[in-house]
C-alpha beads as a LAMMPS data file, in Angstrom:
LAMMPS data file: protein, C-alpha beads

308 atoms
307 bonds

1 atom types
1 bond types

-500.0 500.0 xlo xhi
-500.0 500.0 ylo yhi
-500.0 500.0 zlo zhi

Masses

1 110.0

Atoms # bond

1 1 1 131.801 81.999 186.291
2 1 1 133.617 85.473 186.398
3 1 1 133.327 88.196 188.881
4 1 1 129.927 89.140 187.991
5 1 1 130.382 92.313 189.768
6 1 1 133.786 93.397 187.995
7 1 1 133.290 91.470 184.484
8 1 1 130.732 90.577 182.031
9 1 1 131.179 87.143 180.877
10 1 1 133.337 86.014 177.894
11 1 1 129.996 85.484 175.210
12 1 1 132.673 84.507 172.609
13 1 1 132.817 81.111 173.677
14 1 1 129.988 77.982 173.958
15 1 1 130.231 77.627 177.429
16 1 1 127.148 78.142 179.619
17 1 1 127.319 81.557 181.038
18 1 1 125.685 80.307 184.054
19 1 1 126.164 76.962 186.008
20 1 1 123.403 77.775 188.621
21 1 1 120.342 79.453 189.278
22 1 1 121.939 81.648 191.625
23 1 1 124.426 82.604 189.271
24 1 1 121.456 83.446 186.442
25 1 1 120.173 85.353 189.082
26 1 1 123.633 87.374 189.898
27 1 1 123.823 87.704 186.424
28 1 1 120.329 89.573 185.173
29 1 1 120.894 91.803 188.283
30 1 1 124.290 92.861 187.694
31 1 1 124.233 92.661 183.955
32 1 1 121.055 92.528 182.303
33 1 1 122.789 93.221 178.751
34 1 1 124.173 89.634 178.919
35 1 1 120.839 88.897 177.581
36 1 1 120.853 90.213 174.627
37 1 1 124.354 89.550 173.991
38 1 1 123.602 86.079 174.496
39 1 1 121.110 86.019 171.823
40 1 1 123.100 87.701 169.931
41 1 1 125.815 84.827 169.733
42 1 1 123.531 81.959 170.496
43 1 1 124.671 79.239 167.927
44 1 1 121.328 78.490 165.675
45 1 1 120.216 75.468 163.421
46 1 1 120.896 76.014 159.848
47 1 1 117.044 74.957 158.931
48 1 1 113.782 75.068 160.934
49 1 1 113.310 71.267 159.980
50 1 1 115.950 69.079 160.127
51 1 1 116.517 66.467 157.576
52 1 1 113.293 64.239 158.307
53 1 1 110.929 67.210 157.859
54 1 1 109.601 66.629 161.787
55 1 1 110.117 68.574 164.246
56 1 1 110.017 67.754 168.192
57 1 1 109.820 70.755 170.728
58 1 1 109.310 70.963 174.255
59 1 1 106.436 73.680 175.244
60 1 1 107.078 75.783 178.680
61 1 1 104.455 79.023 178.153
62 1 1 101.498 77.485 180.552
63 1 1 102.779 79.599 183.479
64 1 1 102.737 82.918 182.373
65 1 1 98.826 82.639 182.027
66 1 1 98.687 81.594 185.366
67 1 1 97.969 78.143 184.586
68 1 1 100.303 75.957 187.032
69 1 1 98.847 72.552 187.382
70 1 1 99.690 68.920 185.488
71 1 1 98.332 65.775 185.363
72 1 1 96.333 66.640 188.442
73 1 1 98.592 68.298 190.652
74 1 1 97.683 71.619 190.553
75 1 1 100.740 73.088 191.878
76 1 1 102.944 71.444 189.536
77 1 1 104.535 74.025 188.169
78 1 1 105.107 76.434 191.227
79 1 1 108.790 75.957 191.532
80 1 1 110.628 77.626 188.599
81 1 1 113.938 75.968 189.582
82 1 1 112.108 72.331 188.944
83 1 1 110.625 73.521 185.580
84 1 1 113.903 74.563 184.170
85 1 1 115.691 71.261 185.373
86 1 1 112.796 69.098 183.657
87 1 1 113.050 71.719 180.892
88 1 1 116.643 70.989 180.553
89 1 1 116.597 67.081 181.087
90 1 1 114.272 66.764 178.316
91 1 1 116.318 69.489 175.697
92 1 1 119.254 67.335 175.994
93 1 1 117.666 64.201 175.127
94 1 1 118.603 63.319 171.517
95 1 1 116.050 63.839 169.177
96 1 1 114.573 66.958 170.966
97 1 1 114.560 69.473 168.444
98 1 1 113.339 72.592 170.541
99 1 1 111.682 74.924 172.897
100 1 1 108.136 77.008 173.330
101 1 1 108.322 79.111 175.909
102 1 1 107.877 82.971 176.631
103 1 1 110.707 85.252 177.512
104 1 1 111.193 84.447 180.839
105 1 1 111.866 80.919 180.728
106 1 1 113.766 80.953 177.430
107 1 1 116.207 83.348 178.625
108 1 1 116.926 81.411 181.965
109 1 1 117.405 78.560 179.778
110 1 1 119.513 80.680 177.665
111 1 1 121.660 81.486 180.460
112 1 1 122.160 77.804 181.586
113 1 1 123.302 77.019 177.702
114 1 1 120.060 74.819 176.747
115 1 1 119.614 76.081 173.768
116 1 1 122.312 76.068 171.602
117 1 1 121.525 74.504 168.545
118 1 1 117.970 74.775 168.779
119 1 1 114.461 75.935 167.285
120 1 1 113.136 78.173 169.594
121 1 1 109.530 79.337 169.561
122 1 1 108.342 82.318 171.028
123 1 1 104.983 82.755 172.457
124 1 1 103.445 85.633 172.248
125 1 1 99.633 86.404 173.479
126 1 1 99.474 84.985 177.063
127 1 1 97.087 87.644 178.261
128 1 1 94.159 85.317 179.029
129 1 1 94.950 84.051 182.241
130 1 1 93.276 80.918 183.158
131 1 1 90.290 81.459 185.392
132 1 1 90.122 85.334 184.682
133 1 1 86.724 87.055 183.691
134 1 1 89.147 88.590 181.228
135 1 1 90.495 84.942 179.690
136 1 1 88.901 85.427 176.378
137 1 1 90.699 88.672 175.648
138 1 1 94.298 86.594 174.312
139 1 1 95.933 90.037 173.795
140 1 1 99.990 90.320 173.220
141 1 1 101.733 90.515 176.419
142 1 1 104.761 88.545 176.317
143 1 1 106.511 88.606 173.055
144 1 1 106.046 90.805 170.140
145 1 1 107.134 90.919 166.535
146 1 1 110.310 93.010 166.959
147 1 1 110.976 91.168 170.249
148 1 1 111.339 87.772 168.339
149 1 1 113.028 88.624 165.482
150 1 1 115.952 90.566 167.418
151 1 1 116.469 87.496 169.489
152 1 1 116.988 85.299 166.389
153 1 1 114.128 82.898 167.129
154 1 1 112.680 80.538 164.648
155 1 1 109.012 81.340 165.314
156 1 1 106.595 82.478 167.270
157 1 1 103.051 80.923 168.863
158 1 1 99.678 82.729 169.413
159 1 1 96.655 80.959 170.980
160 1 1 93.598 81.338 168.980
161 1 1 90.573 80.858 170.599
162 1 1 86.996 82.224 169.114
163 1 1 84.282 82.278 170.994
164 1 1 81.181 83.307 169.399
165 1 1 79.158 84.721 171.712
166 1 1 82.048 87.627 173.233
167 1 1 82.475 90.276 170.670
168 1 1 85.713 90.692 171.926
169 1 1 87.007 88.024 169.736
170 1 1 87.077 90.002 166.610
171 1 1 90.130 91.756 168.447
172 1 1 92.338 89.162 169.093
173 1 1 91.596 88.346 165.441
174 1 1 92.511 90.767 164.087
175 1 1 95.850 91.448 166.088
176 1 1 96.720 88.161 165.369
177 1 1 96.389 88.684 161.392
178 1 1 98.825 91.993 162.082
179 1 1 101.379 89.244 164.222
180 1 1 100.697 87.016 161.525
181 1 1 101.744 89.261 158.469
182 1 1 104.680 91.179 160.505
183 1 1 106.411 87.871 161.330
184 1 1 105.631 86.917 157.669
185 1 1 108.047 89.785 156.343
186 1 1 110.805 89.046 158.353
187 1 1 110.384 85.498 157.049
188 1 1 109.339 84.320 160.835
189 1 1 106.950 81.243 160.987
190 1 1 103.445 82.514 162.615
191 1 1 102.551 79.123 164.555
192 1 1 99.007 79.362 165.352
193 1 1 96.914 77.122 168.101
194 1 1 93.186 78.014 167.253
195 1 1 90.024 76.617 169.158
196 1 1 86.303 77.223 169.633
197 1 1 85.699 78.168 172.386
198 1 1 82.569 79.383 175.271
199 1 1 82.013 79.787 178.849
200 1 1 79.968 76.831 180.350
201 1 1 79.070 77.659 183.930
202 1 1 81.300 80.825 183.573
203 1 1 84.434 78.434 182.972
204 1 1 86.143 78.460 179.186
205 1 1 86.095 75.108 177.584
206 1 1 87.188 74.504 174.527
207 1 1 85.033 72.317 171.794
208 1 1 87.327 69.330 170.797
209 1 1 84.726 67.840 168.357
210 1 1 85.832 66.854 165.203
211 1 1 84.040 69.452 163.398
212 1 1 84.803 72.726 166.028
213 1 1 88.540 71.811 165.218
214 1 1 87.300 71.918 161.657
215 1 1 85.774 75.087 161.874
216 1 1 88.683 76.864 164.068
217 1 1 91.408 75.586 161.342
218 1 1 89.403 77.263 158.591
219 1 1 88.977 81.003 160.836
220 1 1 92.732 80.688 161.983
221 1 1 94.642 79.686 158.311
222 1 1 93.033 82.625 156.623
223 1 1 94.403 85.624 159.285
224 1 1 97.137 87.457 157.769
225 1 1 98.218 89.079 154.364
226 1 1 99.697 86.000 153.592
227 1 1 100.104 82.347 154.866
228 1 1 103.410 81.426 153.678
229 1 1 104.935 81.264 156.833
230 1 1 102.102 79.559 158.724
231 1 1 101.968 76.525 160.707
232 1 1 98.668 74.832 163.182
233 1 1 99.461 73.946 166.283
234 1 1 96.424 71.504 167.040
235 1 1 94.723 68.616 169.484
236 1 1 94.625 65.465 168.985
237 1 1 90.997 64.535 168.669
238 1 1 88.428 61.512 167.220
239 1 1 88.440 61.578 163.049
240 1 1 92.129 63.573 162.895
241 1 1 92.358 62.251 158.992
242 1 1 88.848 64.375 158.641
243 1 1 90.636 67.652 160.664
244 1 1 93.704 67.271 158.524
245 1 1 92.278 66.996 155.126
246 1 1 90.846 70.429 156.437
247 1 1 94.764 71.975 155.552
248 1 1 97.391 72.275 153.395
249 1 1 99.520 73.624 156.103
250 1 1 101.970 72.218 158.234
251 1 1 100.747 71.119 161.340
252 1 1 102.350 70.133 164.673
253 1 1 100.316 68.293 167.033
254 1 1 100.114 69.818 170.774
255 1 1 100.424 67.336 173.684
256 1 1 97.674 68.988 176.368
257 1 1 97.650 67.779 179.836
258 1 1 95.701 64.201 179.359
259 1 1 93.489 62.067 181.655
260 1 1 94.103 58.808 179.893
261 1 1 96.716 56.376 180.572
262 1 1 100.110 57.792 178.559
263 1 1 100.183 54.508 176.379
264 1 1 96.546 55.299 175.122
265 1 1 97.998 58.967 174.810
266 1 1 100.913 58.133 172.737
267 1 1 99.034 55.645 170.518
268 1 1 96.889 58.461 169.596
269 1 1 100.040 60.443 168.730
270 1 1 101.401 58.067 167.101
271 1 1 98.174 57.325 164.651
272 1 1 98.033 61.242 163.865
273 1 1 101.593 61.313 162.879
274 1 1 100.902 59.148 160.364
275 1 1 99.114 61.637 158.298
276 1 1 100.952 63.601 155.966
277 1 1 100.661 67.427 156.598
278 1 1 100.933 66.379 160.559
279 1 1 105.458 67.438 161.055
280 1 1 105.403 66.572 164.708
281 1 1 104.711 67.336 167.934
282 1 1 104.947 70.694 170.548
283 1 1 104.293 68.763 173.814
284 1 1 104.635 69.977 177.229
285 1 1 103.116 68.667 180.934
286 1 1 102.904 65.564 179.097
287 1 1 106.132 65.336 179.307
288 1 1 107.790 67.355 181.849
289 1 1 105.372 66.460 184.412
290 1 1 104.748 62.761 183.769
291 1 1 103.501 59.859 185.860
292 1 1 106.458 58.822 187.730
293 1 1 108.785 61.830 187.082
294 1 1 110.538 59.902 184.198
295 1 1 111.117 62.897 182.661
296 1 1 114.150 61.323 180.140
297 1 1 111.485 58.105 179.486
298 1 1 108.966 60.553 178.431
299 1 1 110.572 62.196 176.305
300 1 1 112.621 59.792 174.551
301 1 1 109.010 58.108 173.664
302 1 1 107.584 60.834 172.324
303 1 1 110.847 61.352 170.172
304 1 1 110.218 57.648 168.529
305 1 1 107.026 58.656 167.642
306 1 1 107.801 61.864 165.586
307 1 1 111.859 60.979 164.484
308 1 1 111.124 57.400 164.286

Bonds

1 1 1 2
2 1 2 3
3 1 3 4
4 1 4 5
5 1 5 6
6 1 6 7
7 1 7 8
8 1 8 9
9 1 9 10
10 1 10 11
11 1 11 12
12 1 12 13
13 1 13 14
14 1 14 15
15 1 15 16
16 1 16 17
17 1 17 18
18 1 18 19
19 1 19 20
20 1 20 21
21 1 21 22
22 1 22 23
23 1 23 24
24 1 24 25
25 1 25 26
26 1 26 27
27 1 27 28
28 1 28 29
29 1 29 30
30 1 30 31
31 1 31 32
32 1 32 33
33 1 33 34
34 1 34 35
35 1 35 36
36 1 36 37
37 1 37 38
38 1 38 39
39 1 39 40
40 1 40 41
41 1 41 42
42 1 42 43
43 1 43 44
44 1 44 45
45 1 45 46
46 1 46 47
47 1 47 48
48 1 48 49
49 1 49 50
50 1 50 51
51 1 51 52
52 1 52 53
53 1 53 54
54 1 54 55
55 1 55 56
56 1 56 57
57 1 57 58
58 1 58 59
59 1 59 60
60 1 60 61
61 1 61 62
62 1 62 63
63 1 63 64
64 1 64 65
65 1 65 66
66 1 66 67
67 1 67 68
68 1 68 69
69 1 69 70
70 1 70 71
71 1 71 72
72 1 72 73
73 1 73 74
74 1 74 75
75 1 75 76
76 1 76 77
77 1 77 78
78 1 78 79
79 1 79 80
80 1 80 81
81 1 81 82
82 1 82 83
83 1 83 84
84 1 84 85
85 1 85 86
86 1 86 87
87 1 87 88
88 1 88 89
89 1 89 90
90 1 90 91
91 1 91 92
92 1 92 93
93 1 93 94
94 1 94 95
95 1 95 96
96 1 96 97
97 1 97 98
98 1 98 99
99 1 99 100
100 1 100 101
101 1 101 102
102 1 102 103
103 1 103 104
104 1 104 105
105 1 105 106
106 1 106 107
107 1 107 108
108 1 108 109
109 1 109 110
110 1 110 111
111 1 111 112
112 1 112 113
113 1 113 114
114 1 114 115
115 1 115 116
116 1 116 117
117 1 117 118
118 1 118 119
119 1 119 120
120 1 120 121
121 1 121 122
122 1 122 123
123 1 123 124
124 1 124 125
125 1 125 126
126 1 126 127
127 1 127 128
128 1 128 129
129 1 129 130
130 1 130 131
131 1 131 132
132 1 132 133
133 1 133 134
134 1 134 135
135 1 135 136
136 1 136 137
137 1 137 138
138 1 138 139
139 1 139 140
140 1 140 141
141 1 141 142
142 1 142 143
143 1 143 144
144 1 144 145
145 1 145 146
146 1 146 147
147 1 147 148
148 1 148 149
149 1 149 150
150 1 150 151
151 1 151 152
152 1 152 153
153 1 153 154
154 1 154 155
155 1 155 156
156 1 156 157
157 1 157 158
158 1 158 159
159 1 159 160
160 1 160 161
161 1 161 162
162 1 162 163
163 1 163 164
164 1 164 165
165 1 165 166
166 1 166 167
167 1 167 168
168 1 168 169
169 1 169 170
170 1 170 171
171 1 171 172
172 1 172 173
173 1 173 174
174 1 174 175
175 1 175 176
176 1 176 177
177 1 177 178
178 1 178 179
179 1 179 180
180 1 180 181
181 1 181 182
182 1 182 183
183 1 183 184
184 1 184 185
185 1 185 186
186 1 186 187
187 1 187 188
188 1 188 189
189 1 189 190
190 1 190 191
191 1 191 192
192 1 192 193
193 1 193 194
194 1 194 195
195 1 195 196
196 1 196 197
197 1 197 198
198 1 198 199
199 1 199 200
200 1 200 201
201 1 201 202
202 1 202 203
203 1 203 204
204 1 204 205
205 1 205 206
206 1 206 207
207 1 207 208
208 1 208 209
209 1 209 210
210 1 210 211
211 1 211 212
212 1 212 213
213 1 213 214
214 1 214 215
215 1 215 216
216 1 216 217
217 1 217 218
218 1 218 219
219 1 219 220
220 1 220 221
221 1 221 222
222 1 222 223
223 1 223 224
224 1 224 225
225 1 225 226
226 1 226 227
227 1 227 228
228 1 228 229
229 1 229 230
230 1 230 231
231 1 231 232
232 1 232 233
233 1 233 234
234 1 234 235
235 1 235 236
236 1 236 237
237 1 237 238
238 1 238 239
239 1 239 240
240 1 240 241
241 1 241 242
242 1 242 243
243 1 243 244
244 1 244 245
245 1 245 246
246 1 246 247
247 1 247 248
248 1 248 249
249 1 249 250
250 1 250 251
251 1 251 252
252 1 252 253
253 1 253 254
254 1 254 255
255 1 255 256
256 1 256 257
257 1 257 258
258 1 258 259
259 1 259 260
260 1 260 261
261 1 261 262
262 1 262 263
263 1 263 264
264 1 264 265
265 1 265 266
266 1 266 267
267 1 267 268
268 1 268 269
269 1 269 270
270 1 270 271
271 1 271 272
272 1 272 273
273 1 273 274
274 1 274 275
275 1 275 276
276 1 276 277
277 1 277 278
278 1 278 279
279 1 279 280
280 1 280 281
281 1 281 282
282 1 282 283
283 1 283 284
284 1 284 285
285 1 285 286
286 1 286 287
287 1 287 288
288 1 288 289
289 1 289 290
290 1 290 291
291 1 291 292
292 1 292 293
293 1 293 294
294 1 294 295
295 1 295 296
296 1 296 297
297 1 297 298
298 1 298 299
299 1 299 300
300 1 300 301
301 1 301 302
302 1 302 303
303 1 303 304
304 1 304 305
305 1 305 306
306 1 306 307
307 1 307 308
């Protein structure tokens, strides 16, 4: 890498600006600009879906609500520097069509080259951090419209949850049907992730019954002006032929952080990719933070199930 403190990299060419953390580091404090320069020139995908209509992306936006534990170890994810190198084993595994993440983490991948040549999805309303009195209230705070369309990204990712009993919900409604129709006419997919949700013993769970999903697919496909650019991002739960037939839109399942054994969690997968509307999966402590650390295993098994 050049002289960081003399000269700005070269962004003509497809090298990785940065080989190191250290030098991403050196880099965003000497010159921040790089960013957006990077962006600028990152090389992208001709088509959101590739040529089997499914798509496979790796999820990384957990931490920025505060929410740093997988598959039991609650301080999974408290080394960045680990993240990104699971984050990067498992975007160079063939068949991995992508990335979820919020600014942060996309731009250090960025930086290290990871995602050239692929779908990125931004994620926008992390403002519910887990265990906050405030985690209801899933306000913007990392991306917003203008941020993801400057940087060229594919689409962007809000939670939805609705709980019926804090009035406060109507709000995050409603500036999720504003995210929803701005990204809609810059001809940005709106990816939404809805749930019903309620505090039990002052703790927000989410209701993964068959007909809750139901109910929160119904509230989340109608926010916006328009749902032409809309996709679900939703749970794999009991009946999913009953939740789908709830749709006509494309739907990508999300992974969660499961307590069954991963071959009971990819048969599951695997059974609700079957269905038609269903275009793949957004995984991601699934399958960064498996049992065993097999990151690449992982990964490649969850790319059978959606690329075949």
């Amino acid at each position: 890498m050049p002289d960081t403190a003399l000269d700005l990299p070269d962004l003509g060419t497809t090298v990785p600006l940065c080989a190191t953390y250290a030098e991403v580091t050196e880099l965003r404090s000497r010159h921040p600009e790089a960013v957006a320069r990077a962006l600028a020139t990152r090389r992208r995908r001709p088509a959101f879906l590739p040529e089997d209509g499914r798509l496979m992306l790796v999820a990384a936006d957990h931490p920025a609500r505060g929410a740093l534990a997988a598959q039991g170890r609650p301080t999974a994810m408290n080394s960045r520097t680990d993240m990104l190198d699971r984050l990067r084993t498992a975007l160079a595994r063939p068949g991995v069509d992508g990335l979820l993440a919020t600014a942060d983490i996309a731009e250090d991948l960025l930086l290290m080259g990871a995602l050239e040549d692929k779908v990125v999805v931004a994620s926008m309303n992390r403002g519910g951090l887990a265990g906050s009195v405030f985690e209801m209230d899933d306000r913007m705070t990392a991306y917003d419209v203008r941020g993801v369309v400057e940087a060229r990204f594919d689409a962007a990712k809000m939670l939805n949850r609705f709980d019926l009993d804090d009035p406060g919900t109507v709000v995050s409604m409603e500036s999720a049907g504003r995210a929803v129709t701005e990204l809609a006419r810059a001809g940005v997919v709106a990816m939404l992730e809805p749930f019903l949700s309620r505090r039990v013993d002052g703790r927000v769970v989410n209701d993964l019954s068959p007909d809750a999903v139901i109910r929160s697919v119904h509230i989340a496909q109608g926010l916006g002006a328009t749902s032409a650019y809309t996709w679900l991002k939703l749970p794999v739960v009991d009946e999913m032929a009953r939740v789908m037939d709830a749709t006509t839109l494309p739907t990508l399942l999300l992974g969660g952080d499961p307590s069954r054994h991963p071959e009971e969690t990819y048969a599951q997968w695997g059974d609700a990719l079957a269905l038609p509307s269903v275009r793949g999966l957004v995984v991601g402590r699934t399958l960064l933070y498996p049992p065993g650390d097999d990151v690449e295993a992982a990964v490649d098994t969850a790319v059978s199930l959606v690329h075949g």
